[in-house]
C-alpha distance (Angstrom), angle and dihedral (degrees) to the residues before:
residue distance angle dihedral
X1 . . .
X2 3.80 . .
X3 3.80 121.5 .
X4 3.83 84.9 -112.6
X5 3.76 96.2 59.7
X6 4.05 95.1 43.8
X7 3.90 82.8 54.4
X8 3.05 93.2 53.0
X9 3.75 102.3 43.0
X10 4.05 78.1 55.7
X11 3.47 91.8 68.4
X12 2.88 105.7 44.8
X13 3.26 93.0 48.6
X14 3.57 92.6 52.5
X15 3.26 95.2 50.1
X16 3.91 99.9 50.1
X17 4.13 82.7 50.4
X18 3.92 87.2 64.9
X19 3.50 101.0 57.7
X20 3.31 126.8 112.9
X21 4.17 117.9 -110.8
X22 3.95 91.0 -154.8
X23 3.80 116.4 60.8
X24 3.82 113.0 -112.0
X25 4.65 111.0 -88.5
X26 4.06 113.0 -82.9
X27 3.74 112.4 -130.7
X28 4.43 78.7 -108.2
X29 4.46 86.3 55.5
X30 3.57 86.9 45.7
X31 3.64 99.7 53.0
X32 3.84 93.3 61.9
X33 3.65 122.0 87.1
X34 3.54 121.4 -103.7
X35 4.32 93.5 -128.7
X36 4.33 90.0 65.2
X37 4.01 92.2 48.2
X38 4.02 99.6 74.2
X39 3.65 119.1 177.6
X40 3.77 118.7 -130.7
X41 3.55 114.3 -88.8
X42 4.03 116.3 -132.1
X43 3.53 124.5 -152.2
X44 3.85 115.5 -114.0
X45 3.74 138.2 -167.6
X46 4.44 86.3 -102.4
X47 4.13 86.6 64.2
X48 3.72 93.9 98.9
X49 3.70 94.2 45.9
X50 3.66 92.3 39.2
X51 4.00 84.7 57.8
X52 3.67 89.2 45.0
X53 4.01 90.1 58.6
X54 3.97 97.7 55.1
X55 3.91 90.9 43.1
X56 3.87 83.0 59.5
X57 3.86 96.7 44.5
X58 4.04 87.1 46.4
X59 3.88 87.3 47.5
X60 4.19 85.1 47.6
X61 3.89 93.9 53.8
X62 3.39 91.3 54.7
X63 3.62 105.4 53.8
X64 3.61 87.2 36.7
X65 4.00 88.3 57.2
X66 3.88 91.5 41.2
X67 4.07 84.3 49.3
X68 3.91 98.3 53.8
X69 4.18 88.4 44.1
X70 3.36 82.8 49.7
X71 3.69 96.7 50.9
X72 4.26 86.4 44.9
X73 3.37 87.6 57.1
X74 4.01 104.2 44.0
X75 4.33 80.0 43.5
X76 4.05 85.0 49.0
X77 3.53 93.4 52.6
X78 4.01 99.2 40.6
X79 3.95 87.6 61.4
């Protein structure tokens, strides 16, 4: 091949490499709001830790909640 035709293949190349996979919004896709078009969520290596974190933050509401009842009562019973 000629230096012409690899320079060309380049470009093209290139150029096919820069398009887009998804075709550009529709006046109808760009009416709807952003918050109701959610992207598929992938599992990743964090899940497990991830699940970890709202156990502990459901484990914290509760002994917070147990602490201010028991802070009512101990108030209740001061009185």
């Amino acid at each position: 091949m000629s230096t012409t035709s690899w320079l060309v293949l380049t470009v093209v190349l290139v150029v096919a490499g820069c398009g887009s996979s998804s075709p550009p919004p529709t006046a109808e896709t760009a009416k709807k709001p952003a918050a109701t078009a959610q992207p598929e969520r992938r599992e990743t290596v964090f899940d497990p830790w991830i699940g970890t974190i709202d156990r502990a933050k459901g484990v914290q509401s509760t002994v917070d909640e147990q602490a201010a009842e028991q802070r009512r009562k101990i108030e209740e019973a001061s009185r």
